[in-house]
N, C-alpha and C positions, 0 to 999 in steps of 0.2 A: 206341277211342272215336271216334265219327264226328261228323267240325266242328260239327255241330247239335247235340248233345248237349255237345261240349264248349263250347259259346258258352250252353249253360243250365247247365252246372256252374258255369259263372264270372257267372252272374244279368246276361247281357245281356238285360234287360227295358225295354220301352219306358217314359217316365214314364208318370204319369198325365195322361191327356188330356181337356181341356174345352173351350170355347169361351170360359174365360177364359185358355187359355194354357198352352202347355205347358215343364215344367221338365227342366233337362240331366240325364242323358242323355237324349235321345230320338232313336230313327230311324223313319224310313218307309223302307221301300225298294220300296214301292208293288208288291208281288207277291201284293196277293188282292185282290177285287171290294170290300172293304169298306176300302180305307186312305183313302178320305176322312171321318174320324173331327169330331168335332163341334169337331177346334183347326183345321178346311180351311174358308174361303171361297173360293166360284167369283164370281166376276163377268164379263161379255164383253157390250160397248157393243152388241149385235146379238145377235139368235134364233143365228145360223151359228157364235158361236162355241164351242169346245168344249175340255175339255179330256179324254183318254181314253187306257187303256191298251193295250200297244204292246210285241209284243214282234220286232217286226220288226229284220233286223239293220244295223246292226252294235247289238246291245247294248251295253250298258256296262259298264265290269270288272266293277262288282257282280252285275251277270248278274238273271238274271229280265227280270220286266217295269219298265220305264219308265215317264214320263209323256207325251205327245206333245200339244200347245196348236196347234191348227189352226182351220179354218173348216169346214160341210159344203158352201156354194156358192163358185164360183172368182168372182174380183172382188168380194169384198165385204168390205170392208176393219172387220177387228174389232182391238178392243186386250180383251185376257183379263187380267184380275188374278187370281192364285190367292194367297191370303192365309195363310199361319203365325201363328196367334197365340199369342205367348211372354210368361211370366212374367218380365216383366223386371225384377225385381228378386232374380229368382234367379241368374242371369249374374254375373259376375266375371270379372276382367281374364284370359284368357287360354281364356273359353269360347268355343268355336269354331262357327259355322255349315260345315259342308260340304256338298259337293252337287257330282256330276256334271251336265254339260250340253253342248250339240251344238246343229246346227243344219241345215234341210235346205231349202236354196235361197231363204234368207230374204233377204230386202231389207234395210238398216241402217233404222231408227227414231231415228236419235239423239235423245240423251234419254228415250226411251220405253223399248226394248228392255233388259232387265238385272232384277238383283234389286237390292232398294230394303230401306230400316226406315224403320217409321214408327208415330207414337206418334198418328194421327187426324186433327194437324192440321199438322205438320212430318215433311217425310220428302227420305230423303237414297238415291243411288243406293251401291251398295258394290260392284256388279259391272258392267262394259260388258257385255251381252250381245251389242254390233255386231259383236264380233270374235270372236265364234264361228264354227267351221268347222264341215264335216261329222264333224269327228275330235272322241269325248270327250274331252273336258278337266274334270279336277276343281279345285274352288274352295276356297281356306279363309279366313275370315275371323274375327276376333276381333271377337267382337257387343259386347262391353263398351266397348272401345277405339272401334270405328267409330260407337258411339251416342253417346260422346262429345264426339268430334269432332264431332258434327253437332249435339251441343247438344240430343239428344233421349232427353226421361227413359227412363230404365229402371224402368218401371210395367207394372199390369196392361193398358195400353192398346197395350202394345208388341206392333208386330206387322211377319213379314217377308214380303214381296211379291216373288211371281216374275209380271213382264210381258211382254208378249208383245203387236206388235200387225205385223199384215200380212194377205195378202187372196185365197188360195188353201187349199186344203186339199193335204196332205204326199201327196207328197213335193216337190211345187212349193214349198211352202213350212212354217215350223214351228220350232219350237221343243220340245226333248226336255232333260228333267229327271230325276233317278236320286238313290236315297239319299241322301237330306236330311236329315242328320242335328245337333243341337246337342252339343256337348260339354261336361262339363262342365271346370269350371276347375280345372287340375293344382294338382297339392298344393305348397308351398313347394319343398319340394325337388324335384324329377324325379325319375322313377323309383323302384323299391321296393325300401326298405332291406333288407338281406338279414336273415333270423331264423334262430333253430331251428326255425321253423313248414316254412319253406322254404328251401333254399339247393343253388345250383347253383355250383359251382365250377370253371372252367375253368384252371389255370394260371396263371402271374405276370398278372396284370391291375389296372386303376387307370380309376377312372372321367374323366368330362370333364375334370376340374379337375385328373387325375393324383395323385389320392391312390388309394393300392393299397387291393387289396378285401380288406377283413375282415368283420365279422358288422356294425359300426355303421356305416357307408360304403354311402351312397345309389349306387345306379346310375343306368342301365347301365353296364357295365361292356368294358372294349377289352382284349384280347389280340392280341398276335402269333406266330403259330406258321410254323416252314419244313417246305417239303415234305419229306415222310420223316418228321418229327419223331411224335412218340406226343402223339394228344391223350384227357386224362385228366377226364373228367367224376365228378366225387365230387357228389353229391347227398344231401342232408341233411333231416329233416325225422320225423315221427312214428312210432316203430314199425310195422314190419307193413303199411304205406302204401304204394298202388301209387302211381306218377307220371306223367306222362304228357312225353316230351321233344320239344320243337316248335323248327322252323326255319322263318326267313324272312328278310324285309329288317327293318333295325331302323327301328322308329317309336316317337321316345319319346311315352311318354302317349298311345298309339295309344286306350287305354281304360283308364282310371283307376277301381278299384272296391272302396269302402271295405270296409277287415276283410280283401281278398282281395289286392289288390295292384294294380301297374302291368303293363298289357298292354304290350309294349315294341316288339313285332315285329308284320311286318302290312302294306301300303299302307293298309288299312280294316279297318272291325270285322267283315266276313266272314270276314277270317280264309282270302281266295281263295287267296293265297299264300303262307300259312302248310302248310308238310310237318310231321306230327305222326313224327319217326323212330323212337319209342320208344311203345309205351302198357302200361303195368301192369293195366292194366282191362280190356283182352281177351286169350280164352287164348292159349297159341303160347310156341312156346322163345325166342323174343328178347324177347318181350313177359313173359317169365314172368324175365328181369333187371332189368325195370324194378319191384320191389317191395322197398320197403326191407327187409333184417334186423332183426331186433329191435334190432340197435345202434341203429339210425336213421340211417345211412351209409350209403351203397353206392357204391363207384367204378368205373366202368367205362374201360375203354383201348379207344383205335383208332388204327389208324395212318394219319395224315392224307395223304390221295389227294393224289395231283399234281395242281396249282391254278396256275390262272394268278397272276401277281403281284399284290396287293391286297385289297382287302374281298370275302371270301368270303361269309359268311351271317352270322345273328346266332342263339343259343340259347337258348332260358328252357324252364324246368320248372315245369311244375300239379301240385303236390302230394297228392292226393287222402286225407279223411278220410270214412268216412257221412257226417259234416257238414259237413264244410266243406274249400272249396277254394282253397290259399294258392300264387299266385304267387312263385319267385326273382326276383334280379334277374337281367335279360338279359345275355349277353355276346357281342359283336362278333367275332368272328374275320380277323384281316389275314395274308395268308399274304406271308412275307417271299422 
């Protein structure tokens, strides 16, 4: 199954977008002619200002194209508003704003440069943009919490601002923006409780709070295995059901999706560095042990590679039905 297909099995779909505001999930990750959608205001104090796509390097781990906030004449000093307007009353304490950002031979702005929230007539800055480098760096902030703090409702008036002002065109100088995405607010618990819908089982493990994994025990989940040792994946789930077995870094509530579960691994919801090791869904002799038995069980053994000392990878399995596609929980692997 190839990462695009498996990010529409599991309904990575943007919200619905207006210009009254858009609700969590949503991403941009600005990679066609048309992602300034009716929730994007431009503004730029000057004709010169601009804001335009850009795929010059160094990209951003999300890869594709970018944003790039410049001028088209040198000396002529603009400030660029590009505006997100979000439903802010859909936010809850732990929905996240993220967003790559860089910077290419910019001047500081203090006070001006960064992103901001603001409900029209109170607004508050949430990011320095001054100390950005040439080097991406990703952002995350909890829009519920910082709208708080600042004392600015969470209404349909809420809205987040990327600024930008200086007085050349890039790479003199500029501002670059990538994957802008809101989250929504993780569930009480963390992580996705294991079921017979889905279930991946790696060995003696015990989640954050060191309660061991059974069927009603929230993850993720942590094991320790020694090199040499036999690691033994048993996966659980519908008859006649192929799976799909993925690895990467753990990220809890990387992407939370109701009915299917918690995405747990990942830096982002591309899914860049996510290794899919296992798929039931396409043919092939190793891919043809990833489909369950009629029992609804299958356990597969490997003998775990000599590793350095530490946090090796993390593992979760996509369950695959015609209808519907249910995440385990993740599990952490520490080689002792």
């Amino acid at each position: 199954m190839k990462r695009i297909a498996l990010l529409a099995a599991l309904g990575l779909l943007s919200a619905t977008t207006s210009a009254q505001g858009v609700t969590p999930p949503y991403v941009n990750n600005f990679d066609t002619a048309t992602w300034q959608g009716p929730e994007w205001t431009l503004s730029t104090t000057v004709a010169a200002g601009r804001v335009t796509l850009s795929t010059t390097a160094p990209t951003s781990p999300q890869g594709g194209n970018y944003l790039n906030f410049d001028v088209t004449t040198a000396n002529t000093v603009c400030t660029t508003n590009l505006t997100l307007a979000v439903q802010g009353a859909a936010l809850a304490p732990g929905s996240l704003l993220k967003y790559w950002a860089k910077e290419t031979g910019d001047e500081a702005d203090a006070g001006i440069d960064g992103c901001f929230i603001s409900n029209g007539t109170t607004e508050a800055r949430i990011v320095d943009h001054t100390t950005l480098t040439a080097t991406w760096q990703e952002f995350s902030i909890d829009l519920w919490a910082a709208a708080n703090s600042a004392n600015i409702p969470l209404n349909s008036s809420f809205r987040v601002i990327f600024r930008w002002r200086d007085n050349s065109p890039s790479p003199s100088d500029g501002l670059q923006i990538d994957a802008v995405r809101i989250t929504a607010a993780p569930p009480p618990d963390t992580g996705q409780a294991n079921s017979t819908a889905a279930r991946l089982t790696l060995g003696v493990a015990g989640n954050i709070n060191g309660i061991p994994y059974f069927d009603t025990v929230n993850g993720p989940f942590f094991a320790t295995k020694a090199n040499g040792s036999t690691l033994n994946f048993t996966v659980q789930g519908p008859a006649n059901a192929p799976y799909v077995l993925l690895a990467g870094p753990l990220n809890r509530n990387n992407l939370v999706i109701p009915g299917i579960g918690s995405l747990d691994i990942g830096s982002s919801i591309a899914l860049s560095d996510v290794i899919i090791v296992i798929d039931g869904t396409i043919p092939g002799f190793f891919n043809s042990l990833a489909v369950l038995p009629p029992s609804g069980t299958s356990t597969l053994s490997f003998p775990m590679p000599t590793l350095p000392v530490g946090v090796w990878t993390t593992f979760q399995a996509a369950v695959i039905t015609s209808t519907t596609v249910t995440l385990s929980a993740a599990t952490q692997i520490t080689v002792s």
